[in-house]
N, C-alpha and C positions, 0 to 999 in steps of 0.2 A: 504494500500500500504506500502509495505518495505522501511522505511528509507533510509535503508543501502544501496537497488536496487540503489535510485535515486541518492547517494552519487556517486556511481559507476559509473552509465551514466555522470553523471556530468563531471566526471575526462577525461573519456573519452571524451566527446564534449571538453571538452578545451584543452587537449593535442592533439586531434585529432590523436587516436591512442591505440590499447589495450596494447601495448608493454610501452608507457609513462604511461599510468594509471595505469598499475601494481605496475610500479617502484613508483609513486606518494603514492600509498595508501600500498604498500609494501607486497602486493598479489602474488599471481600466476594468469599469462598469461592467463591459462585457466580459473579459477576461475572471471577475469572480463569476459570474454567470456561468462559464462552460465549466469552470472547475467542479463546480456545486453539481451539474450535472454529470458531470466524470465520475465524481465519485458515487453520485448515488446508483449508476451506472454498475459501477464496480462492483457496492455493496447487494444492489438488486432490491434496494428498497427508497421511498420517498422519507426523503431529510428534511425537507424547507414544504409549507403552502404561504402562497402570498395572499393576503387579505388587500382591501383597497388601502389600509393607510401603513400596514408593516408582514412584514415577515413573520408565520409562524412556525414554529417547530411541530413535527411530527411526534407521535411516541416514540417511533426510531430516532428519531432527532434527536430527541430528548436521551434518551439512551446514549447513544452516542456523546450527545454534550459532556453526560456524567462521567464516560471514560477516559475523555480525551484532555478535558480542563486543566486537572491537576498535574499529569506529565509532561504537558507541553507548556504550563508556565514554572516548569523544573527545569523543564529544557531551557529555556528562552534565559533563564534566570542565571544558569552555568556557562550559558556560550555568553551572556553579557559579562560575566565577570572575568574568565576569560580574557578578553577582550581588554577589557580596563586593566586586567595586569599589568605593570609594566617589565616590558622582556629586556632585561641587560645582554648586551650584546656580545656574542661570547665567539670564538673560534680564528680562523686565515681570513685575513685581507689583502690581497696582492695588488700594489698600485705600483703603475710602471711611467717612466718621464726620462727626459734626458738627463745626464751626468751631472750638468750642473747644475739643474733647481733641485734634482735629489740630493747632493750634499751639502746647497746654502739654503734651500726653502725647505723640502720633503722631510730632509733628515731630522732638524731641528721641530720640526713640528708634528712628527712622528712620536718623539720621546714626550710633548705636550700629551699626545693624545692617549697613547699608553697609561699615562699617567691620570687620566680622566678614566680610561677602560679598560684597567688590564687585563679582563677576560679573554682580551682581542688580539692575536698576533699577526704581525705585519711580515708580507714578503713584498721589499724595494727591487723591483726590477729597471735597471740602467739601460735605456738602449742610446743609441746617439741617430739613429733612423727610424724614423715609424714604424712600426710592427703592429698589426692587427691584434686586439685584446684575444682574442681566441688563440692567439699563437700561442703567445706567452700566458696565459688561465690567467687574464688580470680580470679585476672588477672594475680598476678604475683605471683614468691616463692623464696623466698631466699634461697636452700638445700644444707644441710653438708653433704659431704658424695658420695658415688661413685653410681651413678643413675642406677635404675633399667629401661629396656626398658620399655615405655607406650606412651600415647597417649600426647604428650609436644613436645617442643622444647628447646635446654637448652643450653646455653651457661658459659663455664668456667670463672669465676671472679675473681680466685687468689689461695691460698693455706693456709690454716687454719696452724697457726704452735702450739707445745707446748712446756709448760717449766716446771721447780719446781719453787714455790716460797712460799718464806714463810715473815713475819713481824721480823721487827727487835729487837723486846720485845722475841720473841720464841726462835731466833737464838742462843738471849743473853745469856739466861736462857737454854739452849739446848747445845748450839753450831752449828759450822759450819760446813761441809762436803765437801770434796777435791772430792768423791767417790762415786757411785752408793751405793756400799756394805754399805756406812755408813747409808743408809738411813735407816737398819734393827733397829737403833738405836732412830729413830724420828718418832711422829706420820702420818704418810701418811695419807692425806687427795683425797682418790683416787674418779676418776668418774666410775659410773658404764653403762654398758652396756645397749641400751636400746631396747628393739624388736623394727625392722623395720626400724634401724638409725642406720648406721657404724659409728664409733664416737670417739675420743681420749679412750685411754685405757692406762694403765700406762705397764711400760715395762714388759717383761714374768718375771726376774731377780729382782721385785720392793718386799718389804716385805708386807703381808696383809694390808690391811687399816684399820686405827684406824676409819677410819671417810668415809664410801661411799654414793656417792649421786649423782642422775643422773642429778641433777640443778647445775651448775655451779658456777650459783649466790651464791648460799647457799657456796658451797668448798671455793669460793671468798671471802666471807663474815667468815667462819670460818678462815683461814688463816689470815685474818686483824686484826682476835681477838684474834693472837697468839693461835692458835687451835691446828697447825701444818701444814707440807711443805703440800704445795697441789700442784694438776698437773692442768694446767690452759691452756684453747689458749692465745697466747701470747697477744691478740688485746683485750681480757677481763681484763690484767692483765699492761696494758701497760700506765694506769695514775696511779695507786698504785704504780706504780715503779717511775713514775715519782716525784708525792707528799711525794716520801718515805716511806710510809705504808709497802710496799713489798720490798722484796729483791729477783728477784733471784740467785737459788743457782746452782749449777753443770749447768753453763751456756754453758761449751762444750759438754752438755749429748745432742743428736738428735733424735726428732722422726719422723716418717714418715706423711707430710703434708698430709693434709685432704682437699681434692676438697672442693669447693666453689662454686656453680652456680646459676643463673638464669633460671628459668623456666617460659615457658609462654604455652599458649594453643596453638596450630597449626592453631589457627583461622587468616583470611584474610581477608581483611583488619581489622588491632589491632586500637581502637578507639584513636584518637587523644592525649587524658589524658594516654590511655595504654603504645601508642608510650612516650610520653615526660615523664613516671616516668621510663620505661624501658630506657632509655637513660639514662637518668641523673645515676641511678643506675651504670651502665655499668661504666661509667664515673667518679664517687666516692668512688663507693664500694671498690676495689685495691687503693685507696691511704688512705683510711680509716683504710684498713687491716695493711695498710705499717706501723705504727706507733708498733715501736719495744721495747718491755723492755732493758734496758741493765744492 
């Protein structure tokens, strides 16, 4: 026998009426109508007479009413509380991003969130190229860059910016730069382009690179060792500037911001650990990013 049938009659025996039970369970008129008939159908006897101003019950109605009342608002009573439990979120979270917002954004904000839930273990996966979330079993992705359509959901997180910066041992030994043009004069430490990732690129106007490399870490890392000016996102570059390591330089030069998003799989319901790291990310990542060189 159909649950949902008897839910139906039920509404109906107590509002006395298909017009109240509709509005109760939030149906169509008709829709309680064929159900009420299904089931008397089924049982092989009349449940419901309608009078001109209400609905009355049968002796089998009646019967019925008395059997069904008290278990289905036992049910109703368990599956709501249920519900209002609240479920800590417990098990693997696998969120995957490139190298470097996983070690100055992900990582740091990983050990936040642990610390909010530690029922919840995290597997950081590094790619430096886009990889489909099914490659690698992720739930989540961190992606630079302006999304190609597929099978995700993705929500915008903020805007990647970049800068020049160089150490103050190069500058000394070099000099300073008022001027784009001057930069023909110093080693560029440029990023290079990578298939399948839109990505910072240095201006069309920038002189060759003495120094290219599609890790960031690496241009960040030469730059501190007095290498030469490198083109950096500002959020990789933004505690060098601050412990004075870096300086940068032609700080009214602009380039055009680079999407930031979240991606998740289009699946429904996201398991409880998926919701709570999807959140928290949402909610950190933009003030993470916000941390400015000056």
């Amino acid at each position: 026998m159909n649950l949902n049938h008897l839910t139906v009659f039920l509404a109906v025996a107590q509002t006395r009426g298909y017009t109240q039970a509709a509005k109760r369970l939030d149906v169509d008129k008709g829709h309680v109508s064929r159900v009420v008939r299904a089931l008397e159908s089924e049982l092989g006897v009349v449940l419901l007479t309608r009078t001109t101003r209400a609905v009355a019950l049968t002796v089998a109605g009646e019967q019925l009413l008395a059997r069904i009342a008290e278990p289905l608002a036992a049910l109703e009573s368990a599956t709501t509380s249920l519900e209002d439990r609240p479920v800590t979120p417990s098990g693997l979270v696998t969120v995957t991003t490139t190298p470097d917002l996983g070690r100055t954004v992900v990582a740091p904000l990983v050990a936040a969130f642990r610390a909010r839930y530690p029922l919840v273990r995290v597997r950081l996966v590094l790619e430096s190229s886009v990889v489909a979330l099914a490659a690698t079993r992720s739930d989540l992705a961190l992606r630079v860059g302006t999304l190609r359509p597929g099978p995700f959901k993705a929500r915008k997180l903020g805007t990647l910016e970049a800068g020049f910066f160089a150490s103050p041992r190069y500058l000394a030994s070099r000099g300073s730069m008022k001027s784009v043009s001057e930069l023909a004069r110093h080693d560029g430490l440029w990023p290079s382009t990578q298939p399948g990732r839109k990505s910072f690129a240095a201006k069309k106007d920038s002189p060759p690179a003495a120094v290219e490399c599609e890790d960031f870490g690496a241009l960040l890392e030469l730059a501190r060792n007095a290498g030469g000016v490198a083109l950096l996102p500002t959020f990789l570059a933004a505690r060098d500037v601050a412990q004075g390591t870096l300086v940068r330089v032609l700080s009214d030069l602009t380039f055009p911001g680079t999407p930031l998003s979240l991606v998740t799989l289009p699946e429904r319901p996201l398991a409880p650990r998926v919701v709570a790291m999807r959140d928290f990310l949402i909610e950190h990542v933009p003030t993470a990013l916000a941390m400015k060189p000056h």
